[in-house]
N, C-alpha and C positions, 0 to 999 in steps of 0.2 A: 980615657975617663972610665972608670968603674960606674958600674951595672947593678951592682950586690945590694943588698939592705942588709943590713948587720944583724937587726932587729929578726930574732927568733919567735917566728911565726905558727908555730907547730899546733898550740890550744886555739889559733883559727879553723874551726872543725863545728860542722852542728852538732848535737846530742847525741843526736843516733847514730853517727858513723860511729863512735866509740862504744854506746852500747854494742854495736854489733859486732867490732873487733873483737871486745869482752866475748861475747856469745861466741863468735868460731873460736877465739884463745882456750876457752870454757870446753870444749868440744874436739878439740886438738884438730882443728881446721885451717887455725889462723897461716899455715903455709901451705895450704892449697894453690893452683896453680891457676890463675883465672887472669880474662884480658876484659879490659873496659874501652868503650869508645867513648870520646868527645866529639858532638855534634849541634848545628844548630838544626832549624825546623823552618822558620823565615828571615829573610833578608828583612835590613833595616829599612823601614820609609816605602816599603813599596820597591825599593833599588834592585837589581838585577843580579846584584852579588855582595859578598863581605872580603874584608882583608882582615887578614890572620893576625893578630899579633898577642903579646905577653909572653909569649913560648921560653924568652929569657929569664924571666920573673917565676915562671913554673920550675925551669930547671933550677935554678938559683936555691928556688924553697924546700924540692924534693932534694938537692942534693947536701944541704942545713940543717936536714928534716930529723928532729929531735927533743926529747923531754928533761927537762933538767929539773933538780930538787922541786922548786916552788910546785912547777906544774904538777907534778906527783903528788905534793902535799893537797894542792887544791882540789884533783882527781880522787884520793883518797875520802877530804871533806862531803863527797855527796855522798858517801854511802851508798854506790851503786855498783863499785868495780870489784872484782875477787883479788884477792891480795896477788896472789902469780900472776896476775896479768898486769897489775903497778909496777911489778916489781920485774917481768917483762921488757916493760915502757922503760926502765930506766938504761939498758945502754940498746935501746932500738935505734935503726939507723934505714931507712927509705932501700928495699932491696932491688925494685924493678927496673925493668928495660921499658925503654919510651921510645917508640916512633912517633915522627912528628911529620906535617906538612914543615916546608922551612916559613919563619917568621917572614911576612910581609906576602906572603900566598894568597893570591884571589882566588875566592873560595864559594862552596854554592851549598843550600839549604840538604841535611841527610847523609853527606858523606863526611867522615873523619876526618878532624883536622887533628886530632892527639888520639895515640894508643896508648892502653899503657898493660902491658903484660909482668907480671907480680905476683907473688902471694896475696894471697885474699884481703888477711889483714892491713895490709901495707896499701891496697887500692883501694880501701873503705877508708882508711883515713884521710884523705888527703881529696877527696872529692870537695869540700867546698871552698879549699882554698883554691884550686888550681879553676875550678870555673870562675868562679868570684874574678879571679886577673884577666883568664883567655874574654870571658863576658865585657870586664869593664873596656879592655883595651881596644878590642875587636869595633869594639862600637863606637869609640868615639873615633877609629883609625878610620874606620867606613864613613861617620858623617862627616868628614872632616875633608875625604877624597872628595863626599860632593859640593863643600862649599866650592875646594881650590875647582873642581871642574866648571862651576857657575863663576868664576872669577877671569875666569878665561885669559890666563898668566899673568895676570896683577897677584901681587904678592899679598899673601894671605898671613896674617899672629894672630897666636893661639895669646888671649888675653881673659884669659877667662876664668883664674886663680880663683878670683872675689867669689863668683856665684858655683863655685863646686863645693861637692858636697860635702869635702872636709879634705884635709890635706894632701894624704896620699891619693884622693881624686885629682886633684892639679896635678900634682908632680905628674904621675904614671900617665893622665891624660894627656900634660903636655907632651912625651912619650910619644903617646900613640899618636897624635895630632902628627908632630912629626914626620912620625912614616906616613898618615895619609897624607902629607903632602904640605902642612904649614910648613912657612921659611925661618920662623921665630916662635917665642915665647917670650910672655913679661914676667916669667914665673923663675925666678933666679935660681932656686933649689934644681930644678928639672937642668938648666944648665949647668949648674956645678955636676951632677951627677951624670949626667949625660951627653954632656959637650953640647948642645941645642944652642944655634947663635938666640940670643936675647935681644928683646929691643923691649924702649921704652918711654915716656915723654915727661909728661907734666899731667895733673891732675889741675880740678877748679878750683883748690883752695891753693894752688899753688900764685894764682891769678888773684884769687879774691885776699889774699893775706894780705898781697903789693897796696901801695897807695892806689894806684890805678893799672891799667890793665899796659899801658905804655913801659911803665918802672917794671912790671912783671917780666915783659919779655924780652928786656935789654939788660937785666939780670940773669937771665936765661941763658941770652945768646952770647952774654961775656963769658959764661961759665962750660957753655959748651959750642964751640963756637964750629966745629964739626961736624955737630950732628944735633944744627938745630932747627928742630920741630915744635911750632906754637898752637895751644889748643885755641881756636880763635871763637867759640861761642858761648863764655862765660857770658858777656854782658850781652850785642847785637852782632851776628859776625859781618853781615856788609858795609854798616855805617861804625863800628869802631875796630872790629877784631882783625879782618884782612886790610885796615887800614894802617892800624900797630904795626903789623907782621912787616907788611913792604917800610914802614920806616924804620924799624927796627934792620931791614937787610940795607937799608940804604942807609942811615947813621950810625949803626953799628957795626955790621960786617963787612960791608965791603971795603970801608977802611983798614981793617984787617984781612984784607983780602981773602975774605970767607963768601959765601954764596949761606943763605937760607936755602936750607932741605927741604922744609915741607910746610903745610900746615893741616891741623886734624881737626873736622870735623866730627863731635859728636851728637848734638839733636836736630831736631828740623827737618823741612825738607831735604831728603840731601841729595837730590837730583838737582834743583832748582839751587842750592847755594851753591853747589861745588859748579855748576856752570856760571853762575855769577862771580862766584871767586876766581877760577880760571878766567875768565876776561879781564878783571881787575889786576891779576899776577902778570900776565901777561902782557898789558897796554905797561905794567911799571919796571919790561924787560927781565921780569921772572920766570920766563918761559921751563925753568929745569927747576922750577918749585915745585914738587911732588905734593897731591891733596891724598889725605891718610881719611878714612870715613870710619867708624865706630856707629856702635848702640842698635843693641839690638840685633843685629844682623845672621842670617843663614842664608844658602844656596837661595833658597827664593825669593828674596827680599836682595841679594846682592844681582841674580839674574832681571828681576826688573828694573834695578836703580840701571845696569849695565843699557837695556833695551828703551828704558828711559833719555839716551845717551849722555849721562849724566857724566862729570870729568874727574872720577874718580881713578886713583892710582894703584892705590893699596888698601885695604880691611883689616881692622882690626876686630877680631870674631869673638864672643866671650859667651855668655850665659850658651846660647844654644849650640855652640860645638861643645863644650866641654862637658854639658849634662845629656847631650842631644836629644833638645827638648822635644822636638818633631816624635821621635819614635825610640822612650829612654830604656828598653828592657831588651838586650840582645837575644837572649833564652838558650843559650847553649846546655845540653843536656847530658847527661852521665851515668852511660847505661853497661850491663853486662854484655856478652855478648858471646863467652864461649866460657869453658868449665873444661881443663884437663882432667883426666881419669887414666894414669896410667898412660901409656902410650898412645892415646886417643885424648883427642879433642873434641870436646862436646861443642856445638853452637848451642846458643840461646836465643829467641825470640822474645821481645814483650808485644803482646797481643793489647790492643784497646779498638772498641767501637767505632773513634775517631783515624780514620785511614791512615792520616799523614804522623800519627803516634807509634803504629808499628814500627819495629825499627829491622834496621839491617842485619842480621846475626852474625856470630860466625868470625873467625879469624879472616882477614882479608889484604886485597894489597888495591891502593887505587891509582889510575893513571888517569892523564889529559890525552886527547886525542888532537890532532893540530891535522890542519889539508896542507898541500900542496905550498899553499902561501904563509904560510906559521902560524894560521889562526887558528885558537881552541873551539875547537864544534862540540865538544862532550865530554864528560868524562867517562872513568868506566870502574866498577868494582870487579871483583874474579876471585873466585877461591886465593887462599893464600899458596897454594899451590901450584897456580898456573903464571906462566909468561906468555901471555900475546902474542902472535904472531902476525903484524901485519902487512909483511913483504908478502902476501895475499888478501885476498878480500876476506875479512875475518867476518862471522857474523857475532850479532848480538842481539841481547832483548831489552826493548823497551818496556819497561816495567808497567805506565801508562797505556800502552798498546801493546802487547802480548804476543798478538796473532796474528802481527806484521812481521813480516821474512827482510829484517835491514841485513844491511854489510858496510863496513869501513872497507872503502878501498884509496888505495894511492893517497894512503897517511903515516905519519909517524904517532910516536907513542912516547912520554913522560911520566917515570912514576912519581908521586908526588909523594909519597913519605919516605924518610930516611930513618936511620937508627941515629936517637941523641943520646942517649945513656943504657949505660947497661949495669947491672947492680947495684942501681945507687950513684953513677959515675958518671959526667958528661965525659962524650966520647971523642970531643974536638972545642976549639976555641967560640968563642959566639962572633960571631959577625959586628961590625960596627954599627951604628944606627945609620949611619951613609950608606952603608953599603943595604943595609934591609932597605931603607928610604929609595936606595934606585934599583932595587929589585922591581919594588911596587910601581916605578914609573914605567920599567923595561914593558913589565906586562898589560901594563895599559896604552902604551904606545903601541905596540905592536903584537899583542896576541888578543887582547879581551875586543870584539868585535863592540864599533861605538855603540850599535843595536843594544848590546846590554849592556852600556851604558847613561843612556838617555836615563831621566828625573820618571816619569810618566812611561806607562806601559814599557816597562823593558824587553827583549827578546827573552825566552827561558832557556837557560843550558840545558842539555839533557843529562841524566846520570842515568848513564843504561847498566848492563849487567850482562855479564858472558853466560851462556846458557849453564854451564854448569851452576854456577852462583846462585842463579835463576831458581833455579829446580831444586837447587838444596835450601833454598827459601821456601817456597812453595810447601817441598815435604813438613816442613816444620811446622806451618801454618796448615796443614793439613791432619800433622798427627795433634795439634795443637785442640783441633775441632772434633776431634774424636775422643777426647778424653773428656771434650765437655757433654758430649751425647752418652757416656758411658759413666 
């Protein structure tokens, strides 16, 4: 299944990145050599970590990445651009090399999950589109792990098309739902494009068109006689809807030697019917009737139906996975961070009053740190110049506590970015969404400690720094404070 969007995206850009391109084009800077990080600043909801995704959708764009007549003409229409830099823009083509974390990476607040090293021009453009995807994806990938973790392997769909925010939000969300961990999608487009199995049922008007709610679902179950699921609380669902259903399986299907799937629940109590329904399915030897719950539902509202012991099978999840109402602004951010000069590499810092605004300077490489038993205890930044050595007790600095003497001892080491493109070029095929889909499970089975994964107070990863890293931060933020006293 293709991945791609056809659709030329290139005038998704705010204002100012292209005035500014103008400004270095203006200035014969536009191929400067400069690197940008992508990062975020807090995890979703309070959660313990993020999962990476859209990274496919970013290469896709930058490697697309292009102006053709119209846009030229309408760039011309503002009267703001110099004629050599329209005319520039007409055969420009995306120059830079991308390191990337791989798509489907648990991932933690300040360190990079996208580099992007380039001419200046080329990395000024393309900032709002490539946040805009990593932002939308990332987030509904992470609230989406915490529904399926509150589901506690009942099968979770992404049914949430209706209340996103426009259409490429479904599509892409159902996407990202995916890798966190949905089994489905009722959003058909998101499966044509991306293989995503689909499911799907019946609506109330499908119920309320019929003469009665009987004639509804024995039309239903003639036409889909495989995989039938009745929504059973248009009218009452214990005194008429699970009473339909079971006759419906008994005068309908099983003469057909079919079996009734399910039946879904959408308002009400749903602790209190789906246990009422499960007794009634049961006493009429429907014991492998699956009960499907909808409306309204997230991680907390599915954790208490669950603690409630409510007889619920499967969720269908909409409004608040797909816009993740709980906490909808991911805030990934897109900063400089070094300045080549000739055979030197400048770092950059942004200084702000607000602590956790400073950022990390500086060209770099990041690693996971894992013990003995394969669990991630930290990650770690290092000049881009240094490799790790931890077949010793390596030390490092806790950026939080300074003037603590740690050491990693009797650990391994993982770097977590790769090279994805290089001038313009993916450097390898993309992955399947199956195969990103069970990257994300590998790592939460077995490396991401449950600690950070609890809903409420999670463990915090640490991201420490190799003393050189350290110190070449430090100098920065030091000469930084000198030129304000001066």
């Amino acid at each position: 299944m293709t991945q791609s969007d056809p659709r030329n995206l290139s005038m998704f850009m705010d204002l100012y990145e292209s005035i500014m391109a103008n400004g270095y084009h203006a200035a014969s800077k536009a191929d400067d050599l400069v690197t940008f990080d992508m990062f975020y600043r807090k995890n979703p909801d309070g959660g313990g970590f993020a999962i990476f995704a859209g990274l496919e959708q970013v290469l896709d764009y930058l490697e697309n990445f292009h102006f053709d007549e119209a846009d030229i003409a309408y760039l011309r229409s503002l009267n703001i651009f110099r004629p050599e830099f329209l005319e520039w823009l007409k055969t420009y083509r995306f120059r830079g090399t991308v390191y990337a974390m791989p798509e489907g990476t648990v991932m933690y607040p300040n360190e990079p999950m996208i580099t992007i090293y380039a001419p200046l021009a080329d990395a000024q453009l393309i900032e709002t589109a490539i946040l805009a995807e990593v932002n939308h994806q990332s987030l509904i990938a992470t609230k989406t792990h915490r529904i399926v973790s509150a589901a506690q392997g009942r099968s979770v769909a992404d049914f949430g098309a209706r209340r996103a925010h426009n259409m490429d939000a479904a599509v892409y969300g159902a996407r990202a739902a995916y890798i966190g961990g949905a089994n489905s999608t009722s959003t058909i487009l998101a499966g044509q494009m991306f293989g995503i199995p689909v499911s799907g049922t019946m609506a109330h008007s499908w119920v309320m068109y019929h003469d009665d709610e009987y004639a509804a679902f024995k039309h239903f179950a003639e036409l889909y006689p495989d995989s039938c699921i009745l929504l059973v609380d248009t009218y009452n669902v214990l005194e008429s809807g699970v009473p339909n259903a079971i006759r419906v399986a008994k005068e309908v299907l099983e003469p057909m030697g079919k079996r009734l799937k399910g039946i879904r629940l959408d308002s009400g109590d749903l602790a209190y019917l789906s246990k009422e329904a499960r007794a009634m399915l049961d006493a009429a030897g429907l014991k492998d009737c699956i009960i499907v719950a909808s409306n309204s539902l997230d991680e907390f509202t599915i954790r208490s139906l669950l603690e409630q012991g409510s007889c619920i099978d499967s969720f269908g999840v909409g409004e608040r996975l797909i816009t993740a109402k709980s906490d909808p602004v991911f805030g990934a951010v897109y900063k400089l961070v070094a300045v080549d000069k000739g055979q030197a590499c400048l770092p950059k810092i942004k200084i702000s009053e607000t602590f956790e605004k400073i950022t990390n300077p500086g060209r770099k490489r990041l690693w996971r740190i894992y013990d003995k038993q394969g669990h991630a205890i930290a990650d770690l930044i290092t000049l881009d110049t240094e490799t790790p050595d931890l077949s010793v007790p390596y030390r490092y600095v806790d950026p939080q506590k300074p003037w603590r003497q740690s050491c990693f001892k009797d650990c391994t080491i993982r770097e977590l970015h790769e090279k994805v493109m290089e001038n313009g070029k993916r450097l390898k095929s993309p992955p399947s969404l199956d195969e990103i889909r069970a990257f994300v499970k590998k790592q939460l089975d077995s490396e991401i400690w449950p600690e950070e994964q609890r809903f409420e107070n999670p463990h915090h990863h640490f991201l420490d720094m190799s003393p050189s890293y350290y110190e070449m931060k430090m100098e920065l933020l030091q000469d930084a404070q000198n030129k304000v006293h001066h």
